[in-house]
MARBA-3410 file (N, C-alpha, C, O; in Angstrom, 1 decimal):
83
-14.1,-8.4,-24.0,-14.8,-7.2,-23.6,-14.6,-6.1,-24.6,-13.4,-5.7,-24.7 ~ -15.3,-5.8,-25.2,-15.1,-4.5,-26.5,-16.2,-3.2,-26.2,-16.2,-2.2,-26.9 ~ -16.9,-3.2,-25.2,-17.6,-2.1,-25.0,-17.5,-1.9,-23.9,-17.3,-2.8,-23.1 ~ -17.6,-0.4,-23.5,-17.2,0.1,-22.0,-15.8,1.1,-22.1,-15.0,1.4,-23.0 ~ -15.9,1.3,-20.5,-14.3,1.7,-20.6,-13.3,1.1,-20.5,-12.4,1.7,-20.9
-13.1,-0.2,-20.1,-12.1,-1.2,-19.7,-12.1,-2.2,-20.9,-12.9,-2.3,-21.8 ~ -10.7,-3.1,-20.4,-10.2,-3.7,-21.8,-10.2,-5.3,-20.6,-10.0,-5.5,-19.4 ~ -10.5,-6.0,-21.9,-10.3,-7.3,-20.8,-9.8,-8.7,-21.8,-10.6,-9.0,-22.7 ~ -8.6,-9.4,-21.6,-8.8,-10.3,-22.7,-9.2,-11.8,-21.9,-9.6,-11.9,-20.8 ~ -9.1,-12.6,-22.6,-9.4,-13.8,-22.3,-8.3,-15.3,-22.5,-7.7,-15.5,-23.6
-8.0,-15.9,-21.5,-6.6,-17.2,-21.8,-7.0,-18.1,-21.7,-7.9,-18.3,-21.0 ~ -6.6,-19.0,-22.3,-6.7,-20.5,-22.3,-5.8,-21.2,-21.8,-4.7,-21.1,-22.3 ~ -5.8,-22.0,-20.8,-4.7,-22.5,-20.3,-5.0,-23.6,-18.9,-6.1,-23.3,-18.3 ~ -4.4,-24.7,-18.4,-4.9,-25.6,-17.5,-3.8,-24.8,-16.6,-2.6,-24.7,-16.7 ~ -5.0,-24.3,-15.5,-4.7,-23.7,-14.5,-3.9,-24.6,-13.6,-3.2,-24.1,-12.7
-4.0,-25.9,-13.7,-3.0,-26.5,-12.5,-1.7,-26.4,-12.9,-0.9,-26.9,-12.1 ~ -1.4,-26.0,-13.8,0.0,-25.9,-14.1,0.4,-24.5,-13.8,0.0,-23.5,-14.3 ~ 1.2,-24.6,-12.7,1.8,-23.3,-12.5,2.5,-22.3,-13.6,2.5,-21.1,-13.6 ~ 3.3,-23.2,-14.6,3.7,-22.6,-15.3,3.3,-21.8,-16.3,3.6,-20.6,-16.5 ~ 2.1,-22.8,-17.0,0.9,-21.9,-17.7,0.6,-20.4,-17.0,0.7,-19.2,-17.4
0.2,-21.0,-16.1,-0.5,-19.8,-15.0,0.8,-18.5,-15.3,0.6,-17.5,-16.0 ~ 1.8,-18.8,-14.9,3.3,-17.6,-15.0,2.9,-17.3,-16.6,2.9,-16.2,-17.0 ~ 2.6,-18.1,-17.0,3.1,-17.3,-19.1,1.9,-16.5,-18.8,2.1,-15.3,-19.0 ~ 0.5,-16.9,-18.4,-0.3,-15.6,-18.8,-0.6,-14.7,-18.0,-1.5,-14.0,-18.3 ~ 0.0,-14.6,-17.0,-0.1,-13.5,-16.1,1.0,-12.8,-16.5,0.9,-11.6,-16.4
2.1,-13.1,-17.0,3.0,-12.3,-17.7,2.7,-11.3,-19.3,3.2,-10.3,-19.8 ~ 1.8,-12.3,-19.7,1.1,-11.7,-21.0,0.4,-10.5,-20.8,0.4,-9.6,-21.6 ~ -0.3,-10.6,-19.6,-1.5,-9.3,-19.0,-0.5,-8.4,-18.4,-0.9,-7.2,-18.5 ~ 0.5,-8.7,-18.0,1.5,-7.4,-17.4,2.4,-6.8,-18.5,2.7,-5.6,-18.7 ~ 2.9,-7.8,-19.2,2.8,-6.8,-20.8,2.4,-5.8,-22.2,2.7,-4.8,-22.9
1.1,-7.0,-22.0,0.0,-6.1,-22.7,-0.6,-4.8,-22.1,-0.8,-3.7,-22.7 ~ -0.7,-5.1,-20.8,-1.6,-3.7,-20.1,-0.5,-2.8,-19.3,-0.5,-1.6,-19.2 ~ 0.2,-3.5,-18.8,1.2,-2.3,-17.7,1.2,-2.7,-16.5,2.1,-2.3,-15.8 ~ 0.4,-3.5,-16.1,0.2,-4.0,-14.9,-0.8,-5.2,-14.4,-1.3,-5.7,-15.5 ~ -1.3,-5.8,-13.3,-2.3,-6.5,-13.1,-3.2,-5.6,-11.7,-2.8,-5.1,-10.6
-4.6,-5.7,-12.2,-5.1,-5.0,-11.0,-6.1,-6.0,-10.4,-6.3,-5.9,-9.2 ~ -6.8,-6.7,-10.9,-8.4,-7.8,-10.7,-7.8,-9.0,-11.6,-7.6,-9.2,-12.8 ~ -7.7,-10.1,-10.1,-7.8,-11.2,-11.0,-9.4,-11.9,-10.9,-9.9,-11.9,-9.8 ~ -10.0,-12.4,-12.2,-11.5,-13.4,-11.7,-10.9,-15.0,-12.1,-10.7,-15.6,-13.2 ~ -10.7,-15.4,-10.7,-10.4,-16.9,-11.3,-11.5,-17.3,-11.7,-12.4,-17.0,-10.9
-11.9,-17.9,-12.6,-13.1,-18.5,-12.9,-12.9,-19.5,-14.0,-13.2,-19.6,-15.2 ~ -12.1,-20.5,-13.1,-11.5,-21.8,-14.3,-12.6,-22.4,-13.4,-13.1,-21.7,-12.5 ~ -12.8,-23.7,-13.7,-13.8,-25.2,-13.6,-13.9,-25.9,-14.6,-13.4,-25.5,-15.7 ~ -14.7,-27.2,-14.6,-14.6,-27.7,-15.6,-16.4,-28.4,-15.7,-17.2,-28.7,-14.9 ~ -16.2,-28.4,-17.5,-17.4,-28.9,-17.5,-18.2,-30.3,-17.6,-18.6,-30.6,-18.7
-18.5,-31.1,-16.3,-18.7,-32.0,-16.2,-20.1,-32.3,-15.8,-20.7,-31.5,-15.0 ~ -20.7,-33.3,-16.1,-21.8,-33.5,-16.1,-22.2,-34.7,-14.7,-23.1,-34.8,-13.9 ~ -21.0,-35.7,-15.1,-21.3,-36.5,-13.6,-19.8,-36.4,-12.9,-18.9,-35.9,-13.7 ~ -19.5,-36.7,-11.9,-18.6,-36.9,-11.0,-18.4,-38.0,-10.3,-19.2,-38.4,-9.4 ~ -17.5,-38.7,-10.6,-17.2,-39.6,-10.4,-15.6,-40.0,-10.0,-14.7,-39.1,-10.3
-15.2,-41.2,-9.4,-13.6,-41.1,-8.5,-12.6,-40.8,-9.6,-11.6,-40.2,-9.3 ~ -12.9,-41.3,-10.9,-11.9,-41.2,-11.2,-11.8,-39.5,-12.0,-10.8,-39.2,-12.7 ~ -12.9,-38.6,-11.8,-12.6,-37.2,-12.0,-12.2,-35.9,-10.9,-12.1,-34.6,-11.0 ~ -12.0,-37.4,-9.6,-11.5,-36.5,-8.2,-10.3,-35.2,-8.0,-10.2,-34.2,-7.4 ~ -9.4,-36.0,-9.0,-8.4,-35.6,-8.9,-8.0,-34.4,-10.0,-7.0,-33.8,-9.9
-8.8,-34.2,-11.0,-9.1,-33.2,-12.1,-9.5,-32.2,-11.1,-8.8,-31.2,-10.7 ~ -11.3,-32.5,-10.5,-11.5,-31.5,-9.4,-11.0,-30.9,-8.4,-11.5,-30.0,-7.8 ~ -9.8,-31.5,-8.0,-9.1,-30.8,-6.5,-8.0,-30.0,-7.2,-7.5,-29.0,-6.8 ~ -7.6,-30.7,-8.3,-6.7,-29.8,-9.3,-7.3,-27.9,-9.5,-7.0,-26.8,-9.1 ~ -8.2,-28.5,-10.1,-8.7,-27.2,-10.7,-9.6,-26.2,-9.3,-9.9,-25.0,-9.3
-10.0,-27.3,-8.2,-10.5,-26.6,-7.4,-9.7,-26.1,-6.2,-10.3,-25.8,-5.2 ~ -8.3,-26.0,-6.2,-7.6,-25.7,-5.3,-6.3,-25.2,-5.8,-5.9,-24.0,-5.6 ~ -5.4,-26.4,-6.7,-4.2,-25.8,-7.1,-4.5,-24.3,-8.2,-3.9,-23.3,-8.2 ~ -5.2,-24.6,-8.7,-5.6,-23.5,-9.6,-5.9,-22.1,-8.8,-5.3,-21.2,-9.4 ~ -6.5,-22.0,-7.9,-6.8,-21.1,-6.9,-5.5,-20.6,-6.7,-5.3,-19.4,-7.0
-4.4,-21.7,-6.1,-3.3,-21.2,-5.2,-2.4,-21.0,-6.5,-1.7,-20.0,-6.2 ~ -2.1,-21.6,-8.0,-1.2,-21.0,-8.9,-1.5,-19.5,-9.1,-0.6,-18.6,-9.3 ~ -2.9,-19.2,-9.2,-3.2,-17.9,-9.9,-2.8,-16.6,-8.9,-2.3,-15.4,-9.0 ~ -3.4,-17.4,-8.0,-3.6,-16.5,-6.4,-2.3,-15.6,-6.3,-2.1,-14.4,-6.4 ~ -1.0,-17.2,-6.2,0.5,-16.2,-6.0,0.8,-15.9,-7.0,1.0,-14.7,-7.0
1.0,-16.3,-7.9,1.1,-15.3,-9.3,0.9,-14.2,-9.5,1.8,-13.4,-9.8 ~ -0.7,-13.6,-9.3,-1.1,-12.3,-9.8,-0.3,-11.3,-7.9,0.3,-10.2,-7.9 ~ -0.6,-11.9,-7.1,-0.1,-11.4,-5.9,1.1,-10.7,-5.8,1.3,-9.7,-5.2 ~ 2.4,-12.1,-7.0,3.6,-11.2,-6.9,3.2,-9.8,-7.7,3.2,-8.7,-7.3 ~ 2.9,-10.2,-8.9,3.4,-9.3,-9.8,2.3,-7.8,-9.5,2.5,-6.8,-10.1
1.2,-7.8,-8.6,0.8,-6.7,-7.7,1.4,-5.6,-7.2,1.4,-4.4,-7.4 ~ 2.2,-6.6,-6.0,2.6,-5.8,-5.1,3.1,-4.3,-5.4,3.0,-4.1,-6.6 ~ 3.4,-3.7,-5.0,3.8,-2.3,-4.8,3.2,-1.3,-6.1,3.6,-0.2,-6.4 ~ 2.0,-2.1,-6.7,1.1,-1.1,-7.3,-0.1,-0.6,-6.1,-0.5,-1.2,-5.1 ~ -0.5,0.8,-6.6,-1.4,1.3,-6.0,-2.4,0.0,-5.3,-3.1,-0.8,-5.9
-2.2,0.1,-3.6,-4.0,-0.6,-3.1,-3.1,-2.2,-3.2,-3.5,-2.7,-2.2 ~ -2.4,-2.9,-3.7,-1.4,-4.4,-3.9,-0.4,-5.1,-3.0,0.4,-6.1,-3.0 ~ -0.6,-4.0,-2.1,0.1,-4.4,-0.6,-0.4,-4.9,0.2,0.2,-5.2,1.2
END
């Protein structure tokens, strides 16, 4: 994001790894001061679906949800409105 008032960067990283998830939500509370809006908006780009990409999908469509979810959650709390 380069225009506007707000700054916004962009990560790369496989969201089902919690760990990942911790390094760059630590990056964004570095860089900026804090975390205020997370957009999870990981998925993958797949064209057919099939069994053996089930388990990619429940990865990315759930654990990813729940790594990012408590992650940005802790590192919220007791900023303005993060309670």
């Amino acid at each position: 994001m380069s225009e506007g008032p707000g700054q916004a960067i962009g990560l790369a990283m496989d969201v089902r790894d919690d760990h990942q998830v911790g390094l760059g939500v630590s990056e964004v509370v570095e860089r900026f001061g804090g975390l205020d809006v997370l957009v999870n908006n990981a998925g993958l780009g797949m064209r057919t679906v099939n069994p053996s990409s089930s388990p990619a999908l429940i990865g990315v469509g759930l654990q990813a949800r729940q790594n990012a979810g408590s992650r940005c959650l802790r590192r919220s709390r007791g900023r303005a409105g993060g309670d």
